[in-house]
C-alpha positions as CSV (number, residue, x, y, z in Angstrom):
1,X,10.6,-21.2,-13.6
2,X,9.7,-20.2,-10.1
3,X,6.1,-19.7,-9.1
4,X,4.8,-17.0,-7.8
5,X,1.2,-15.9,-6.2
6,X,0.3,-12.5,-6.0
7,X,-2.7,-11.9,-4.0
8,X,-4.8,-8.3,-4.7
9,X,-3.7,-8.3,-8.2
10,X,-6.6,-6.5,-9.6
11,X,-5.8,-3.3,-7.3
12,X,-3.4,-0.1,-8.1
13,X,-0.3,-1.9,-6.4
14,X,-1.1,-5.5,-6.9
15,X,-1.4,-4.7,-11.2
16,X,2.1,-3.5,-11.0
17,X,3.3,-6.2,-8.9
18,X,2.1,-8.5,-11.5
19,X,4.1,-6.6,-14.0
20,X,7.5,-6.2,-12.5
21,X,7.2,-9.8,-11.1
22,X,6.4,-10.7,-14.9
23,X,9.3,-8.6,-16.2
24,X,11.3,-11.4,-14.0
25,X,10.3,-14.6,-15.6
26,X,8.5,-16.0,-12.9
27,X,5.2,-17.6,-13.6
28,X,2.7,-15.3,-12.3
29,X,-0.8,-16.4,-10.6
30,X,-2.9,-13.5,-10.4
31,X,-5.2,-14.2,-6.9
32,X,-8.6,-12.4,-7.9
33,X,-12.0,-12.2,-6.7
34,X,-14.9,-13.2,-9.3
35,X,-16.1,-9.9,-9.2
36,X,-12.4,-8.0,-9.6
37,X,-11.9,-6.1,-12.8
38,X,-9.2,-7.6,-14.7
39,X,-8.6,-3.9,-16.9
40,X,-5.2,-3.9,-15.9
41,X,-4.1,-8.1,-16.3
42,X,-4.3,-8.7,-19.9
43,X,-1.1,-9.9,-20.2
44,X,-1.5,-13.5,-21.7
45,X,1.3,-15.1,-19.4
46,X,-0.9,-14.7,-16.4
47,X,-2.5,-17.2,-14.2
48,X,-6.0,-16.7,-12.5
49,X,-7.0,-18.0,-9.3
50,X,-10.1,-17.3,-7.4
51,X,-9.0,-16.9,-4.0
52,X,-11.9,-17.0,-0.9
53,X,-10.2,-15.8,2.2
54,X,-13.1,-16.9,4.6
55,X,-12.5,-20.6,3.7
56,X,-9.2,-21.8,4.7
57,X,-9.8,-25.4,3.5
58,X,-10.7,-24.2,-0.3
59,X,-6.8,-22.6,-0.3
60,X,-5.5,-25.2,1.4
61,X,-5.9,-27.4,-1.1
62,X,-5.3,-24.0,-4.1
63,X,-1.8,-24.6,-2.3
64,X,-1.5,-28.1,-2.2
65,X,-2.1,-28.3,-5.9
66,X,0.2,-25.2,-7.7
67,X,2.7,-25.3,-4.9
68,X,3.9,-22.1,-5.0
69,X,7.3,-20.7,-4.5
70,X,6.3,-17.7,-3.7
71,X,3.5,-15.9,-2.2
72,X,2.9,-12.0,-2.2
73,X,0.2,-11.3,0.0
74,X,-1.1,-8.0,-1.2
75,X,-5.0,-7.9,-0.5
76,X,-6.4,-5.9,1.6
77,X,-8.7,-2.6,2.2
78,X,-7.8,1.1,3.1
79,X,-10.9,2.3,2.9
80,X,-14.4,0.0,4.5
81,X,-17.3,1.5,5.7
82,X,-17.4,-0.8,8.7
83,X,-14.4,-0.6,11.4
84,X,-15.0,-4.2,11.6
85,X,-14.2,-4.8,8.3
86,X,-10.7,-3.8,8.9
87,X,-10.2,-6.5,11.1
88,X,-11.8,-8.9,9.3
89,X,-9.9,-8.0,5.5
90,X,-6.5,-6.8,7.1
91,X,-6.0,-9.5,9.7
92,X,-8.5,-12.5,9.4
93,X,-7.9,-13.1,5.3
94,X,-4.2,-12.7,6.4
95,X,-4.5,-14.9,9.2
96,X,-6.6,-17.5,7.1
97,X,-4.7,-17.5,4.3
98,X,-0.9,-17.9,6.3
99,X,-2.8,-21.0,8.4
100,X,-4.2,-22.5,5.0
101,X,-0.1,-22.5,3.7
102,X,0.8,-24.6,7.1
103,X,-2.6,-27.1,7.2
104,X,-1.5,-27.8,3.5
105,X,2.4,-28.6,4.5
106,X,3.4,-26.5,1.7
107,X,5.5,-23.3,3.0
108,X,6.9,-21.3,0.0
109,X,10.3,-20.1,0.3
110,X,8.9,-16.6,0.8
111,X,5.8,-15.0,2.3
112,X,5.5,-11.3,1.4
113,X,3.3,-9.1,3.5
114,X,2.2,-5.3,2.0
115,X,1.7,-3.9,5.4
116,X,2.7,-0.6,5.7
117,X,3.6,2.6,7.3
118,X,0.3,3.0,9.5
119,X,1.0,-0.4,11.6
120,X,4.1,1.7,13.3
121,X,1.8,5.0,13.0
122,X,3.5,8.1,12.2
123,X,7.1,9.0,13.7
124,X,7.2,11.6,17.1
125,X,4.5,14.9,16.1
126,X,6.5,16.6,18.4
127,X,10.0,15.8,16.7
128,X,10.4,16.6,13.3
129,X,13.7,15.1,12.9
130,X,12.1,11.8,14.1
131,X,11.7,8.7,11.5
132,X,10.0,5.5,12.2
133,X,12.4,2.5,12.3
134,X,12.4,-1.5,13.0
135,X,13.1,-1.3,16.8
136,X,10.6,1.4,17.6
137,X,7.8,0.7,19.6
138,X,4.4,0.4,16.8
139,X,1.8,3.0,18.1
140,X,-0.9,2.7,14.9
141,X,-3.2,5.7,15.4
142,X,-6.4,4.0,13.2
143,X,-8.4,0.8,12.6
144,X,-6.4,0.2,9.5
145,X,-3.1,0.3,11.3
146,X,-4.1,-2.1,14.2
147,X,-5.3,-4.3,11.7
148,X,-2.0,-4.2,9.6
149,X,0.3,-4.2,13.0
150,X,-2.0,-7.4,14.2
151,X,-1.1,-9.4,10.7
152,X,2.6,-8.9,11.3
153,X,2.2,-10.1,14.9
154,X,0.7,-13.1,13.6
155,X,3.1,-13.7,11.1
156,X,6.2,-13.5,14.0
157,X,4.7,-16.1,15.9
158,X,4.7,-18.6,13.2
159,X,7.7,-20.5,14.2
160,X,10.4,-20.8,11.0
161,X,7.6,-19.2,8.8
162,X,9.8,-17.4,6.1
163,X,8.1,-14.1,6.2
164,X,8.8,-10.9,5.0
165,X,7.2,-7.1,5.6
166,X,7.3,-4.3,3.8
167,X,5.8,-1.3,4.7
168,X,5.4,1.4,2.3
169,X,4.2,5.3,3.0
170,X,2.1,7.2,0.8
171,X,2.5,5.5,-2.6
172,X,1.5,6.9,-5.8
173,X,1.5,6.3,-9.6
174,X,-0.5,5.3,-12.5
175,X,-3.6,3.7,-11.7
176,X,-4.0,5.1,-7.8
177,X,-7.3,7.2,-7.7
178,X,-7.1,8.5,-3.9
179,X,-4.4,11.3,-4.6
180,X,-6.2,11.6,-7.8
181,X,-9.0,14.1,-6.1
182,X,-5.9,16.3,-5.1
183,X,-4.6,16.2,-8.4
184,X,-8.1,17.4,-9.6
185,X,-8.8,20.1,-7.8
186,X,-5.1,21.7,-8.9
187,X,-5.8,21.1,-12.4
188,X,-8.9,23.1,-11.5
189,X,-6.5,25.5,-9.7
190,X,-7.5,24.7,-6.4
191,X,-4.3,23.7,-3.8
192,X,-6.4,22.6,-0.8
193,X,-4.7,21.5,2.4
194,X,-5.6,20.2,5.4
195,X,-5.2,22.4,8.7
196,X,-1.8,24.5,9.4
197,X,0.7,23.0,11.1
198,X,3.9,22.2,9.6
199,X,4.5,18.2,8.2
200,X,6.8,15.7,7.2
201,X,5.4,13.6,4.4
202,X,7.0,10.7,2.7
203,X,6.1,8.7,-0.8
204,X,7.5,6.1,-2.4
205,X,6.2,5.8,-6.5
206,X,5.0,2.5,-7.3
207,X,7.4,1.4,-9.5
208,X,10.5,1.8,-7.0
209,X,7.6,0.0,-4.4
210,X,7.6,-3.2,-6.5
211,X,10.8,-3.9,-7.3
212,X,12.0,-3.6,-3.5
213,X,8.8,-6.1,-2.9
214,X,9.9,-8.6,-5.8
215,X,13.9,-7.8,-4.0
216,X,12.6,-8.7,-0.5
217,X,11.1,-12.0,-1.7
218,X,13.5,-13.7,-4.4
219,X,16.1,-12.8,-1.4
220,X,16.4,-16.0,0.2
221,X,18.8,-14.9,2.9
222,X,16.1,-12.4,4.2
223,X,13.5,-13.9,6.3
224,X,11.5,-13.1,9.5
225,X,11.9,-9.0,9.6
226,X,10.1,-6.0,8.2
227,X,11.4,-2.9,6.3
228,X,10.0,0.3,5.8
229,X,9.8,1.6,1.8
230,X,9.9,5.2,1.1
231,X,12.0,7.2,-1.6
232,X,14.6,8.3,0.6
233,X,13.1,11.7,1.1
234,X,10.5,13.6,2.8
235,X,8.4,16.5,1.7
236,X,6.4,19.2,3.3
237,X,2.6,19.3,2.2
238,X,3.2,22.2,0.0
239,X,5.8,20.2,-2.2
240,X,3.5,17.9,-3.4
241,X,1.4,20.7,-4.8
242,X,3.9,22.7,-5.7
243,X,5.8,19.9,-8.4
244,X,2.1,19.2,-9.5
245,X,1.6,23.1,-10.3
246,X,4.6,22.9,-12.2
247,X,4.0,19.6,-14.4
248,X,0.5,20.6,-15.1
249,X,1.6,24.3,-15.6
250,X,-1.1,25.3,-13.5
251,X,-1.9,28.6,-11.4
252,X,-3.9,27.8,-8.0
253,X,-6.0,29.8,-5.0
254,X,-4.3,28.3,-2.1
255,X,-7.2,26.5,0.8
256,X,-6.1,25.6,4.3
257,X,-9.2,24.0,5.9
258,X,-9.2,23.2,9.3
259,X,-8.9,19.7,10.6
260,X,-12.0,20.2,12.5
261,X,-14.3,20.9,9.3
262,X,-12.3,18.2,7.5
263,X,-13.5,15.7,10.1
264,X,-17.0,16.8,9.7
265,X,-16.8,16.7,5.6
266,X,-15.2,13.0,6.5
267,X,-18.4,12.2,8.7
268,X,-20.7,13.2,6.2
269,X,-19.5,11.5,3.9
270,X,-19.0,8.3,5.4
271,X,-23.1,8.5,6.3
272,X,-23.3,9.0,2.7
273,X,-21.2,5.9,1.4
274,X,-22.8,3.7,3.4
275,X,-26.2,4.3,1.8
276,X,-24.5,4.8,-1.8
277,X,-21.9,1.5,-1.1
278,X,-19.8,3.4,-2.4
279,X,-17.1,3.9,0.4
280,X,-15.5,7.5,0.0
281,X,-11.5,8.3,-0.3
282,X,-11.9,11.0,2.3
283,X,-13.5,9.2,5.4
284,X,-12.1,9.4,9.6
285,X,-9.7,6.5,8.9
286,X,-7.7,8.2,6.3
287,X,-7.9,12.0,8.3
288,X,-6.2,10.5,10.8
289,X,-3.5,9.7,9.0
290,X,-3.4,13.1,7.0
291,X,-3.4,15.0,10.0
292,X,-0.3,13.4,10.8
293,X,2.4,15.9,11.4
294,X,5.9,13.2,10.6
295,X,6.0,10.1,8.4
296,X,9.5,10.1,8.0
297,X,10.8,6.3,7.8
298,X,13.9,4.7,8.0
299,X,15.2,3.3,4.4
300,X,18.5,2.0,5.3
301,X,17.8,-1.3,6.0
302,X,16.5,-2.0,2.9
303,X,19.5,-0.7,1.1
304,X,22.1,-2.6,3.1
305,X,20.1,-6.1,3.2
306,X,18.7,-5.7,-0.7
307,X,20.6,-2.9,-2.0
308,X,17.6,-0.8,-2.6
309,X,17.9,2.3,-4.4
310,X,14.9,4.5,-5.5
311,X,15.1,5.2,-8.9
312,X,12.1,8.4,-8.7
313,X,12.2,11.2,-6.8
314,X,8.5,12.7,-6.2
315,X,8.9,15.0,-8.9
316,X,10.1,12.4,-11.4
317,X,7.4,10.0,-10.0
318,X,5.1,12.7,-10.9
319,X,5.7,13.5,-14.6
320,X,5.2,9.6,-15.2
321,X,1.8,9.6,-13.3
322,X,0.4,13.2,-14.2
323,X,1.1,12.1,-18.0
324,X,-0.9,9.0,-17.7
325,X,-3.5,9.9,-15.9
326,X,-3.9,12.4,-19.1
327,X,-3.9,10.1,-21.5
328,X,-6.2,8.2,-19.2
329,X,-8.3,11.0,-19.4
330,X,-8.6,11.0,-15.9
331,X,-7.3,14.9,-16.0
């Protein structure tokens, strides 16, 4: 049975990683913090491992003793109320972690990286019919993006290091709690958007996100490139609210607030996470991002190399999610 580390795996996409890699017959180990909620990892197959990213030496020898075959490397923030941190979570753990798999001579057969989208920043503004692609030229537009685009430098100048990337856009599903706050304000018949200006948005539902991860890393014949992740399709911002009226059956006042007073809202309540600790989902970083006017991306890579085919549209992804999030009682 092959072994398999999956680092993050308390978090919305690392708990499903864990499951679909689980749902292969690998032997999982779950890479957790002491203080990370294990609520979603109660499966009794599971490893632990306590994973400290700021000491190379302690997973040096974690690596030298399970020899893994394969290594997932999903931690990481989107959120920190210190730029700083961004660096130091999204590159430095990355970097400490990839030089901790060399100094202990054991190399799986795969290296996964969750980067994502943000590393390349969004596709042209100006060109709608734009999508982001391998070849392009990364321009990351935020902190978290540099960060991201930085790790998978680091990772291309490791010579014969068997990585892989994989760059998801907006993904959602049970468990995720950012999107949550629009799916909240809908249910109280609220559609808010942000500014005007026509957009481009892509998603990818968690479940169709794993399995192209788990793809991308049992593939053995895929090694040293990156691929984009997406469901194939793109939306405009008023889909997304519009298949969420429909599944929740609700009626909404429509809100388009200006990306001006969005920043301001963002500022404030940055000052006000970083007295609180706790960071908020609507910060600079992520307006950034959601003032982004095209985050088309180009799938087909992954479907010729790992015959990747999304198996949830955003609507489909959505019946799944709004249901549990009921039962959940988080609607």
């Amino acid at each position: 049975m092959k072994k398999i580390l999956i680092t993050g795996a308390s978090g919305f996409v690392g708990s499903h990683l864990v499951e679909e890699a689980l749902r292969r017959d690998l032997d999982v180990y779950a890479g957790v913090r002491k203080s990370s909620s294990r609520e979603y990892l109660q499966d009794e197959r599971i490893n632990f491992v306590e994973l400290n990213f700021e000491d190379p030496d302690q997973m040096a020898l974690l690596m030298k003793r399970k020899q893994f075959d394969y290594i997932i490397h999903n931690a990481g923030v989107v959120a920190a109320p210190k730029l700083a941190d961004y660096w130091r979570v999204n590159f430095e753990y990355t970097k400490n972690l990839a030089d901790a798999i060399i100094t202990a001579g054991e190399v799986p057969e795969k290296f996964t990286y969750i980067s994502s989208a943000a590393s390349y920043g969004p596709a042209s503004n100006k060109d709608l019919s734009d999508f982001l692609k391998e070849e392009d030229t990364p321009k990351p537009i935020n902190a978290y993006g540099r960060a991201k685009l930085a790790s998978e430098r680091y990772l291309a100048q490791l010579p014969g290091f068997p990585y892989v990337i994989v760059r998801p856009v907006g993904v959602y599903g049970p468990r995720e709690k950012d999107i949550l706050t629009f799916f909240k304000l809908i249910h109280r018949h609220v559609e808010g958007y942000i500014g005007f200006r026509r957009q481009h948005l892509a998603f990818v539902y968690v479940k169709d996100l794993v399995r192209a991860v788990l793809d991308a890393t049992t593939a053995l014949d895929v090694s040293r490139r990156g691929y984009f992740v997406s469901d194939g399709r793109y939306y405009s911002q008023r889909d997304l609210g519009r298949a969420t009226k429909r599944i929740l059956k609700k009626k909404t006042f429509r809100l388009h607030v200006p990306v001006t007073l969005i920043r301001s809202i963002a500022w404030v309540l940055e000052q006000a996470g970083k007295i609180s600790g706790n960071y908020p989902a609507l910060n600079l970083e992520k307006v950034h991002i959601l003032e982004s006017a095209n985050w088309k991306c180009d799938i087909e890579p992954l479907k010729e190399d790992l015959n990747f085919q999304p198996q949830y549209d955003l609507e489909e992804g959505l019946e799944e999610t709004l249901a549990w999030y009921k039962e959940q009682g988080w609607l």
